[in-house]
C-alpha positions in Angstrom: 51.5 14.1 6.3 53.7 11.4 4.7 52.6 9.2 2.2 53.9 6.0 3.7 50.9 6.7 6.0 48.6 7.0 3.4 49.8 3.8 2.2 49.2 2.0 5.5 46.0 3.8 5.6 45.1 2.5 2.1 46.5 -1.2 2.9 44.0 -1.7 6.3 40.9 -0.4 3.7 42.0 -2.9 1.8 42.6 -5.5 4.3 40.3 -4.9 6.8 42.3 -6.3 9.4 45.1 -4.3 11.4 47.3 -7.7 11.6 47.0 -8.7 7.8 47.7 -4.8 7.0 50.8 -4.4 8.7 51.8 -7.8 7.2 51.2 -6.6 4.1 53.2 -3.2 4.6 56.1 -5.2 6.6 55.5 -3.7 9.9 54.9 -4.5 13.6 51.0 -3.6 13.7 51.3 -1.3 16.9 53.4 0.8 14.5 50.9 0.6 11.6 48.0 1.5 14.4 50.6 4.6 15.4 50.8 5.6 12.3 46.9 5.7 11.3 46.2 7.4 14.4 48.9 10.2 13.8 47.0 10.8 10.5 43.5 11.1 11.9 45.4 14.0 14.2 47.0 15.8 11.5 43.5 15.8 9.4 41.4 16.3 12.6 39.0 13.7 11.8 38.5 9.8 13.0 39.2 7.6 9.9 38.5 4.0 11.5 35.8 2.5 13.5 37.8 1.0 15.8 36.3 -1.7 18.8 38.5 -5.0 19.6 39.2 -4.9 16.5 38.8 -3.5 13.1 35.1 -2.4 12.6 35.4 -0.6 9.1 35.8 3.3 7.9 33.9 6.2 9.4 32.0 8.7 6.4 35.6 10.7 6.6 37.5 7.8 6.3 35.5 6.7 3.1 36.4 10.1 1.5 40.1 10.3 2.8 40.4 6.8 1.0 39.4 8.0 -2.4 41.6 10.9 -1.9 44.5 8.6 -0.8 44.2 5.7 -3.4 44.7 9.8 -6.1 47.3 10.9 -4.4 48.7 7.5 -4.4 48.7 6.6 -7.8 49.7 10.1 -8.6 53.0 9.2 -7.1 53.3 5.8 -8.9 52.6 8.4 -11.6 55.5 10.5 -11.3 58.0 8.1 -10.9 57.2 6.3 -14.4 57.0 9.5 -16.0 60.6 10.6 -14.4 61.8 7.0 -15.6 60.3 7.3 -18.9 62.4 10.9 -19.5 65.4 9.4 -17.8 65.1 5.7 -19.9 62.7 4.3 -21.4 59.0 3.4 -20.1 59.1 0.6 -17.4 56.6 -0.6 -14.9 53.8 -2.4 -14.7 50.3 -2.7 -16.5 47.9 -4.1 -14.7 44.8 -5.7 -17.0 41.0 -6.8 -15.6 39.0 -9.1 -18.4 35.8 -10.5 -18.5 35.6 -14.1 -19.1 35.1 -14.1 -23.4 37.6 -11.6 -23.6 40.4 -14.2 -22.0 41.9 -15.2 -25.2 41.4 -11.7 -27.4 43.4 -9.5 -24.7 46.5 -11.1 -26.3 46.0 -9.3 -29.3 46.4 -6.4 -27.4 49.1 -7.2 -24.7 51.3 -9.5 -26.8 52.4 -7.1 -29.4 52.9 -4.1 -26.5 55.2 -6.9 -24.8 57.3 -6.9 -27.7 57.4 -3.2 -28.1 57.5 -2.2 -24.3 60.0 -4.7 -22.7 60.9 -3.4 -19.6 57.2 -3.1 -18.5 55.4 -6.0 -16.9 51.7 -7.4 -17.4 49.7 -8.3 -14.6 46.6 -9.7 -16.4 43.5 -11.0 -14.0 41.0 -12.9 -16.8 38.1 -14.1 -14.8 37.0 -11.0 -13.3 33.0 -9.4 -13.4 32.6 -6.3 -14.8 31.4 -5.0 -12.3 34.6 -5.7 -10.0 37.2 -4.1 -13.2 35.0 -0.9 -13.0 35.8 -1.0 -9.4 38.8 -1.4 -9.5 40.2 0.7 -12.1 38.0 3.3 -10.0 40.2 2.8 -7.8 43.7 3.3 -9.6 43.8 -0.7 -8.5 43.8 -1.7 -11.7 45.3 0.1 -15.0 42.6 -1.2 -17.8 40.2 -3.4 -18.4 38.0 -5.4 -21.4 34.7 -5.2 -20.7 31.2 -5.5 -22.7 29.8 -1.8 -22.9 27.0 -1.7 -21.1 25.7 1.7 -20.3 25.7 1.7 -16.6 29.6 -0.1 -16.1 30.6 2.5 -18.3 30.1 6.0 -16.0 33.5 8.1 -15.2 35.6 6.0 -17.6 37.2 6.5 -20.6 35.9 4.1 -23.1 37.3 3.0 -26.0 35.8 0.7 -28.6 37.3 -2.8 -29.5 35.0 -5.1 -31.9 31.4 -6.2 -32.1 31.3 -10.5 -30.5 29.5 -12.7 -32.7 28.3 -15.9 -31.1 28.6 -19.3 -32.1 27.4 -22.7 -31.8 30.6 -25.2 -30.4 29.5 -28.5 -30.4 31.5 -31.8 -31.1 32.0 -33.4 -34.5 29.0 -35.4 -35.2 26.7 -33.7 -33.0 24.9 -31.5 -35.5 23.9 -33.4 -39.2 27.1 -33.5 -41.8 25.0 -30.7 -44.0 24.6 -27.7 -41.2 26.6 -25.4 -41.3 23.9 -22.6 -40.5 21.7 -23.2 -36.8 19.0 -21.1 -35.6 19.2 -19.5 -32.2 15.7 -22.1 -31.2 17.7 -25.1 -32.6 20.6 -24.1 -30.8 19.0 -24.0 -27.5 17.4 -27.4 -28.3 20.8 -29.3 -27.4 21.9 -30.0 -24.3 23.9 -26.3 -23.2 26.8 -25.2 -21.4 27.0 -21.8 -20.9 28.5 -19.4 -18.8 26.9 -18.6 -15.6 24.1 -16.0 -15.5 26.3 -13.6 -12.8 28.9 -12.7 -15.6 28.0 -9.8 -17.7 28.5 -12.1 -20.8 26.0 -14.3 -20.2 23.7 -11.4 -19.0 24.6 -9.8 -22.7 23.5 -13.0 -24.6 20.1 -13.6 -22.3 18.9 -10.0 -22.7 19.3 -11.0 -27.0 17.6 -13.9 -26.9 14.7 -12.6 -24.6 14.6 -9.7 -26.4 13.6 -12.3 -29.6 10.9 -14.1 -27.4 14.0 -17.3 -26.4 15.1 -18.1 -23.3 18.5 -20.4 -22.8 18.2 -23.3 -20.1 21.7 -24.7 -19.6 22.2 -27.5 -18.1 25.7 -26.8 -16.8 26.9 -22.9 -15.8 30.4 -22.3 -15.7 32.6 -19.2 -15.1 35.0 -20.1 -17.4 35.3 -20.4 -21.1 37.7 -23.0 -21.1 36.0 -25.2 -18.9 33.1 -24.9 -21.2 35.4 -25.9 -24.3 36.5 -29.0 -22.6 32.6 -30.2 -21.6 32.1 -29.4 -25.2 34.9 -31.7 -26.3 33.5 -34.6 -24.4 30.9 -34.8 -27.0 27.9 -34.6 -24.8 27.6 -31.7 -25.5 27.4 -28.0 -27.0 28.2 -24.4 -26.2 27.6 -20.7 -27.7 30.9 -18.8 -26.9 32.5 -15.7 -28.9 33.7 -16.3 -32.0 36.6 -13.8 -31.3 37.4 -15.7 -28.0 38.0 -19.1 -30.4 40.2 -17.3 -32.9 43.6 -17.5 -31.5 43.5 -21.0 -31.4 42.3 -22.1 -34.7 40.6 -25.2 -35.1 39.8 -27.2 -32.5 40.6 -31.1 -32.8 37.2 -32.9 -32.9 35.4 -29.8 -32.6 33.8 -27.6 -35.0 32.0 -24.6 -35.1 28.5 -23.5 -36.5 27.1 -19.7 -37.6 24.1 -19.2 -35.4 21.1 -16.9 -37.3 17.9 -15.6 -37.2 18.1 -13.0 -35.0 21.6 -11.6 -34.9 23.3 -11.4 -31.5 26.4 -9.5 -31.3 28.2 -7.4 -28.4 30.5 -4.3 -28.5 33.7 -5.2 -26.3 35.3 -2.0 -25.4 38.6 -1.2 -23.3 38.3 1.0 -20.5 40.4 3.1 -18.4 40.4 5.9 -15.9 39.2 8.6 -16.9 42.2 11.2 -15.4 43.2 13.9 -17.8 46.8 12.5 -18.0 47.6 9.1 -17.8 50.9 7.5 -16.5 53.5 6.4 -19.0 52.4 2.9 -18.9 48.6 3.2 -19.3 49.4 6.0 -22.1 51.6 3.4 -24.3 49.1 0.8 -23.8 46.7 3.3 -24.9 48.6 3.8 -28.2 48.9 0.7 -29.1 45.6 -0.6 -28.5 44.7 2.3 -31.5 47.2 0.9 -34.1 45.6 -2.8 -33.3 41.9 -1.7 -34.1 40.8 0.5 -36.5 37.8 1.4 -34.6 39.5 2.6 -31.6 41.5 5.6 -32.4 39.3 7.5 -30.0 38.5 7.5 -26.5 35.5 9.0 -25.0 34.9 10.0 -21.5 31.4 9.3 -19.8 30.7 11.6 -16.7 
């Protein structure tokens, strides 16, 4: 068995499509199908559903791939490590993050940039939690920003960031010169913007307010937090976003922000990763320099 075949096994998974496959590994597709086959031999079991054309993974297939996607990234694996000994750290690190996390993942990959600059960041910023977990699951993606809710949060290692407060955006002039406090009811009085209710985000801020006897009905639903800054900042109307999301761009022209009370709603953010024993050099330095950046986080714990 030769791992180029487990990468061509790995790529048609992926694809699902022999053509787009071998595209993808630069090969002719009867020698991508020659190849697959020659592994189902070797392992004595059929790994594809195969008719006129690709009909998905048998049971043994399914359990091959996991296996594959390990032994995979295991390789990827060594040859950072033997890079790192040999000089220096240099790869990639690949990054999922939710929605409100968008902005605040620079605090984290901007300063391991500077540190680590032979190592590139692949950062994906619109994702669902659900697809990071996923992902990172399997060794597709390196790390991820998610909110930490129990059930994303099984076979990773989790590690905590910073509690999101919310807060009312809204234009200058919307709200009377003297507020600078809102209740959550007057809040949800305006005419909303919110992000829409698929996104763990907005799934975090519904379960608060129902959990207080309020319910948000937003107008517009976005999956974007910048899109909803810019409806906000055509003066019509108002937002409640992550105060940690607005940070790194300081004030806003013509837009201001507003402390929402009675009842507190905050989130904990956490980054998480895969939950191997060892990780490769890249994760591991991104690891370590996440801990220096918040206090909070200089542990990690594994969920089974």
């Amino acid at each position: 068995m030769m791992l180029k075949q487990l990468e061509y096994f790995v790529a048609l998974a992926r694809e699902q499509h022999f053509a787009r496959a071998a595209q993808f590994c630069r090969i002719s597709q009867p020698a991508l199908s020659e190849s697959i086959r020659k592994l189902e031999d070797e392992l004595g079991v059929p790994l594809v559903r195969r008719g006129h054309s690709f009909q998905g993974l048998t049971l043994e297939g399914e359990s091959v791939l996991r296996w594959a996607r390990r032994m995979l990234s295991d390789r990827d694996s060594l040859r950072q490590e033997a890079h790192a000994l040999r000089s220096g750290i240099k790869g990639s690190l690949r990054l999922g993050v939710v929605p409100a996390a968008a902005t605040t993942v620079v605090q984290l990959t901007d300063p391991f940039a500077r540190v680590y600059d032979q190592v590139g960041i692949v950062l994906e910023s619109s994702l669902r939690s659900a697809d990071i977990v996923r992902r990172i699951k399997n060794y597709e993606l390196d790390a991820g920003l998610i909110y930490a809710v129990p059930e994303d949060l099984v076979g990773l290692r989790v590690v905590p960031l910073y509690a999101e407060e919310h807060v009312l955006l809204s234009a200058v002039g919307m709200l009377p010169e003297d507020r600078t406090l809102a209740g959550w009811s007057a809040a949800l009085e305006l005419p909303l913007c919110l992000l829409d209710g698929s996104l763990r985000g907005r799934q975090v801020l519904d379960a608060a307010l129902a959990a207080s006897g309020m319910r948000a009905e937003p107008r517009i639903e976005c999956d974007s937090v910048a899109s909803l800054i810019a409806y906000v900042a055509t003066g019509q109307w108002a937002s409640i976003v992550p105060k940690q999301w607005l940070d790194p761009f300081g004030l806003l022209p013509g837009l201001e922000q507003t402390a929402l009370v009675a009842p507190h709603v905050t989130a904990q953010m956490v980054l998480v990763m895969h939950c191997a024993q060892s990780l490769p050099p890249v994760p591991r330095a991104f690891l370590q320099t996440v801990t220096k950046i918040f206090p909070n986080a200089d542990y990690a714990t594994d969920l089974a």
